[in-house]
C-alpha positions as CSV (number, residue, x, y, z in Angstrom):
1,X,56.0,-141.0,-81.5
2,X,55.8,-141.5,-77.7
3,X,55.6,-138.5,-75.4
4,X,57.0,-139.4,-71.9
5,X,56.1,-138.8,-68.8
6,X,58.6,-135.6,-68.3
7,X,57.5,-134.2,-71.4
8,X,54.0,-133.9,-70.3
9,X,54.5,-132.7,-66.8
10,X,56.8,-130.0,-68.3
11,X,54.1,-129.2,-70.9
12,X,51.2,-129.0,-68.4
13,X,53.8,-127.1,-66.4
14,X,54.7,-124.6,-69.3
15,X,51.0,-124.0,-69.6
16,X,50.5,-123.5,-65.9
17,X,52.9,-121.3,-65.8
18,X,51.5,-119.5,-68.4
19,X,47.9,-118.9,-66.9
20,X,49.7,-117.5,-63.8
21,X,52.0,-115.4,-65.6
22,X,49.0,-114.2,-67.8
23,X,46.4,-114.1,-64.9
24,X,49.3,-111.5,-62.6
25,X,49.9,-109.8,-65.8
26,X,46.5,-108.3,-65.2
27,X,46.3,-107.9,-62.0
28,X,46.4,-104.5,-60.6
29,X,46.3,-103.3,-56.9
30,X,44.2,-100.3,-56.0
31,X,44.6,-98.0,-53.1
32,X,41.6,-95.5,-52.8
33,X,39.6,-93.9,-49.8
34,X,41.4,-96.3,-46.8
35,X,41.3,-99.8,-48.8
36,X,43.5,-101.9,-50.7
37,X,41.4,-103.9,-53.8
38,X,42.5,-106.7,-56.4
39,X,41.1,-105.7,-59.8
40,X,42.2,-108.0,-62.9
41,X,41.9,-106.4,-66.2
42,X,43.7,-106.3,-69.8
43,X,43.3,-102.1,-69.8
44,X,46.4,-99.9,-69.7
45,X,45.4,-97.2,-69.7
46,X,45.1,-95.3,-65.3
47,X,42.1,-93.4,-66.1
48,X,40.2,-96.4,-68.1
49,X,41.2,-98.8,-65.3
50,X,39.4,-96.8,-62.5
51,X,36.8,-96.5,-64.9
52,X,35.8,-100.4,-65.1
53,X,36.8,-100.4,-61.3
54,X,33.8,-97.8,-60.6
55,X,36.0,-96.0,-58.6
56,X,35.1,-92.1,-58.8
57,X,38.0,-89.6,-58.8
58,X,36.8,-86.0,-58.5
59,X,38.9,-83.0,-59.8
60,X,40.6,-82.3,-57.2
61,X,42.2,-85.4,-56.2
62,X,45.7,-87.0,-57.2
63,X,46.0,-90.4,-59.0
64,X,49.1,-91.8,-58.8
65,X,50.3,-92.3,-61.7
66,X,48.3,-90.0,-63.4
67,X,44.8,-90.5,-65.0
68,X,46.3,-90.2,-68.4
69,X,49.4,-92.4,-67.8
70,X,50.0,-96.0,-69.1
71,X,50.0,-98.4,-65.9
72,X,53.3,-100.3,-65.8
73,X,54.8,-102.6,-63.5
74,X,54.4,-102.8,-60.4
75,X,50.7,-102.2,-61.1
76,X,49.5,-100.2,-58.5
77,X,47.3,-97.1,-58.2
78,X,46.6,-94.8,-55.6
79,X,44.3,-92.1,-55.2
80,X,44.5,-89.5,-52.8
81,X,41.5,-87.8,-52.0
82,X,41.9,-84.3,-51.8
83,X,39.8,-81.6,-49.8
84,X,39.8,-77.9,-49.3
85,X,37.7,-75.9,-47.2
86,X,37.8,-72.8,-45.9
87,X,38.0,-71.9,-42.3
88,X,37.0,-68.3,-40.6
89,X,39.4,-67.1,-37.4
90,X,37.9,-64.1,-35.2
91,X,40.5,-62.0,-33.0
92,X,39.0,-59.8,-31.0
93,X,40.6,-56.4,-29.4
94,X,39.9,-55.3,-26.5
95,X,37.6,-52.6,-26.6
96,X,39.1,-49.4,-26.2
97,X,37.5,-45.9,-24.4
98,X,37.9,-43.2,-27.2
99,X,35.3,-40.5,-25.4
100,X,34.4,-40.8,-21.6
101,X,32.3,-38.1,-19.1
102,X,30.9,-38.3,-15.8
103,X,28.1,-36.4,-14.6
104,X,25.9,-35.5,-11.3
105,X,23.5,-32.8,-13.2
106,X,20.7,-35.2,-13.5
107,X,19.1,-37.5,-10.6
108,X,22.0,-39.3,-10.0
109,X,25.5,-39.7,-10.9
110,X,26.2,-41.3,-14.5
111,X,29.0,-42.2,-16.2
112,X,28.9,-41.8,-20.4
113,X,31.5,-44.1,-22.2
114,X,31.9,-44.7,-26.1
115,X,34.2,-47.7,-26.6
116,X,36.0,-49.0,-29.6
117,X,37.0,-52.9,-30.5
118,X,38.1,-54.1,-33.8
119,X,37.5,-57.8,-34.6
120,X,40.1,-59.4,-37.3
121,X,38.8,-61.8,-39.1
122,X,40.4,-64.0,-41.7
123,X,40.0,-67.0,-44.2
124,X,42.0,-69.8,-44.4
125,X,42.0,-72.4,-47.0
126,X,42.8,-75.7,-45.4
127,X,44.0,-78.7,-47.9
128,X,44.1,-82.3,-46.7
129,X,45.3,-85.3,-48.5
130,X,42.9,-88.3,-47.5
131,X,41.9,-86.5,-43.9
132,X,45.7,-85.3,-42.6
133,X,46.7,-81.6,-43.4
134,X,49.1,-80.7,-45.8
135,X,48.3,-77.0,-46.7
136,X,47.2,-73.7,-44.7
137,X,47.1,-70.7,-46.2
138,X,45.6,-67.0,-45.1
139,X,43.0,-66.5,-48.5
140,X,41.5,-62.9,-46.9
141,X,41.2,-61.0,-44.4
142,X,39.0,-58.0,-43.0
143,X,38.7,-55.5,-40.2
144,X,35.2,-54.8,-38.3
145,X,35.3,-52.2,-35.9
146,X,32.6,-51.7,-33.5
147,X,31.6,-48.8,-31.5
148,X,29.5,-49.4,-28.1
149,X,28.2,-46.8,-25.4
150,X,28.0,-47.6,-22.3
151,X,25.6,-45.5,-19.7
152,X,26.6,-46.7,-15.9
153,X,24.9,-45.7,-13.2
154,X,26.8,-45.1,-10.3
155,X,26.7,-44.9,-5.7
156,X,25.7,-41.5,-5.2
157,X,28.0,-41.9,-2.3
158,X,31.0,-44.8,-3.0
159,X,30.5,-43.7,-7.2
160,X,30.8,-48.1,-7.4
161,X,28.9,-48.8,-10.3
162,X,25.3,-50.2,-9.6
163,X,23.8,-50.7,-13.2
164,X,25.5,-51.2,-17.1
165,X,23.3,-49.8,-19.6
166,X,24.7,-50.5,-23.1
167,X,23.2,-47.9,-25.4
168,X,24.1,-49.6,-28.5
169,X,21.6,-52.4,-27.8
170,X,18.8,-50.0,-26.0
171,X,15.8,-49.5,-27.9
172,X,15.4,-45.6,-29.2
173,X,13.0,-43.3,-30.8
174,X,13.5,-39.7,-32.7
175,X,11.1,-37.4,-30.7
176,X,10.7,-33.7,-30.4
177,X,11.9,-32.3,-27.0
178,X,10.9,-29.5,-25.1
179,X,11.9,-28.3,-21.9
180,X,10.2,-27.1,-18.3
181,X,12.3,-26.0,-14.8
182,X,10.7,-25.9,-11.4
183,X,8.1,-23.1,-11.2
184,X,7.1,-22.7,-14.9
185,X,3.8,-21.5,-15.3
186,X,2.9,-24.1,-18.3
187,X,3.7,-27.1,-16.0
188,X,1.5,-28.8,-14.8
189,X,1.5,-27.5,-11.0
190,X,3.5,-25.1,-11.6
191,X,6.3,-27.6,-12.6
192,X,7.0,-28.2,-8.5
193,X,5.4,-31.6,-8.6
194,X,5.7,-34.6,-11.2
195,X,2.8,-36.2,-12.3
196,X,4.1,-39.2,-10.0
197,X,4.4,-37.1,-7.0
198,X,7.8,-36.3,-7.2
199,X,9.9,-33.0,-6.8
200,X,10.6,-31.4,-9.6
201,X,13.9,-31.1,-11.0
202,X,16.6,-31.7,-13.8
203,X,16.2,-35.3,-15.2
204,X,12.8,-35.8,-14.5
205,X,10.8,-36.0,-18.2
206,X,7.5,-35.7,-18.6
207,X,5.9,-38.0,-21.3
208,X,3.0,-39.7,-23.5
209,X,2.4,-43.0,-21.3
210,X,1.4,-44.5,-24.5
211,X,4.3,-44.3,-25.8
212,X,6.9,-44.1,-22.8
213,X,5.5,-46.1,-20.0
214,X,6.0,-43.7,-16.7
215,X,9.0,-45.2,-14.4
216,X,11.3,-45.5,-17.2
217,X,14.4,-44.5,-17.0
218,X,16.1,-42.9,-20.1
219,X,18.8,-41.6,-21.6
220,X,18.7,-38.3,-24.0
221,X,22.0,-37.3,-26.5
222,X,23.6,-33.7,-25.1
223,X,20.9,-33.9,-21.7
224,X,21.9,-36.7,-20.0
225,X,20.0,-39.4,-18.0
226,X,16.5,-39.2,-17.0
227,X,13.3,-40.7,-15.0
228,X,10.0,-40.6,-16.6
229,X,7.9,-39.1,-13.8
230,X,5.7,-36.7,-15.5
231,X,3.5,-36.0,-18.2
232,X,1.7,-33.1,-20.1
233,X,-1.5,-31.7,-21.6
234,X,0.7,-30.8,-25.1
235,X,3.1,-33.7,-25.1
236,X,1.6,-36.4,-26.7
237,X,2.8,-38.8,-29.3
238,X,6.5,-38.6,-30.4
239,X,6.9,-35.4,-28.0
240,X,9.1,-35.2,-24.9
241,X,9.5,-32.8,-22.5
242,X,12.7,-32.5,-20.5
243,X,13.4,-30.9,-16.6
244,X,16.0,-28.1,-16.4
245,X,16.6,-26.0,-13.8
246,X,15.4,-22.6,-15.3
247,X,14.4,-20.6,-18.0
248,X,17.5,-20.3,-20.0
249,X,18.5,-23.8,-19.7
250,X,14.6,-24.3,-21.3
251,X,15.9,-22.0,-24.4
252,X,18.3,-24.3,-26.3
253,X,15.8,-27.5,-26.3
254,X,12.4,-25.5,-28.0
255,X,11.3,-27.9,-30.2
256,X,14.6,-29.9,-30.7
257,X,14.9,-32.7,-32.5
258,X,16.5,-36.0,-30.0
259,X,17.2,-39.4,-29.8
260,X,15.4,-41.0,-26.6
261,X,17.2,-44.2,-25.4
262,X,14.9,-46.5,-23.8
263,X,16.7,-48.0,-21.1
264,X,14.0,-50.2,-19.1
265,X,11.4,-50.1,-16.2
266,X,12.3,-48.8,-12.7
267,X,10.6,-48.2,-9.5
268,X,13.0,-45.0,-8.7
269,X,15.6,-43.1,-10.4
């Protein structure tokens, strides 16, 4: 029997058509991490398809359909990538005065000032879907509060401030204090003249060189601000010894325990 002409082009057609039909049947489109890719395989199942794809999908992203699903026409998978991290906002307060004095007793005028800021800091969990944002959420939060002193020396005349000393970051040291006024017979000279040459009054401090440099100035807890200008035969080491102006202001600081804030080198008071 004789096969025509039509019969064979609609043959070689029929099988054409069936290589295309078979060769789209697996052909699957994937859209992962910004790119668009032409994968061909006989595999139904999402997850398994990725798999022989070598394309990695981490826990936390979203394949669409799902990993476990059957892929069905139209055959095409997308993964979004999915991040979360976790961002810290600071507020700060302003700081607040809660305790403030001023004072001319010693050397100079001062003013004493114990501030108060509380800084709010909270955690936010940011989600993103393949780089954009799609999620913000508050995850904690927490309250510091902070406490600063402030020592500022003021104008003896316009009381302008001249200098900021902030105790909080001054170096300190727990000494013994005792005290001397003008005219004490331990003193040395009587207690009328610092060792530097200086009158003798309330402020001045006598010290251990070796362990407060003379021409310091300092700044003592319930005495106030100070000058190292002096030193003594029996203060030495962690001992300090403290100007008042007579012999009952010497009584309450015999052998007293202190904290000595080290504010910094100065040619004067």
């Amino acid at each position: 029997m004789k096969i025509g002409k039509k019969m064979i082009f609609l043959i070689f057609a029929l099988a054409a058509a069936a290589e295309v039909y078979h060769v789209l049947s697996r052909r699957i489109i994937i859209i992962a991490d910004g790119k668009r890719r032409i994968f061909y395989t006989d595999v139904k199942m999402v997850n398994d398809i990725l798999f022989k794809a070598k394309i990695k999908v981490d826990d936390n992203d979203i394949a669409e359909p799902p990993l476990q699903a059957e892929l069905k026409y139209p055959k095409i998978i997308k993964i979004i990538r999915v991040e979360e991290k976790i961002e810290e906002k600071v507020e700060n307060t302003k700081p607040k005065i809660i305790y403030s004095w001023k004072s001319s007793a010693n050397l100079r005028p001062v003013k004493y000032e114990k501030l108060k800021s509380v800084k709010n800091i909270s955690k936010i969990k940011v989600v993103t879907h393949d780089g954009s944002e799609v999620k913000r959420e508050v995850v904690e939060t927490k309250k510091e509060t902070k406490i600063e002193e402030l020592l500022t020396l003021l104008d003896k005349k316009s009381r302008y401030p001249i200098k900021i000393y902030n105790l909080s970051k001054s170096p300190k040291k727990k000494m013994i204090a005792t005290a001397y006024y003008p005219g004490d017979p331990l003193a040395w000279r009587d207690g009328t003249i610092t060792f530097l040459g200086l009158k003798m009054q309330r402020g001045m401090i006598a010290v251990d060189p070796k362990v407060i440099p003379l021409r310091t100035r300092l700044y003592v807890p319930g005495y106030g601000y100070g000058y190292a200008a002096d030193t003594g035969n029996l203060i030495k080491g962690d001992r300090i010894d403290l100007g008042v102006t007579n012999v009952e202001e010497e009584k309450p600081w015999m052998h007293r325990p202190v904290t000595v804030y080290i504010l910094g080198p100065s040619k004067t008071w």
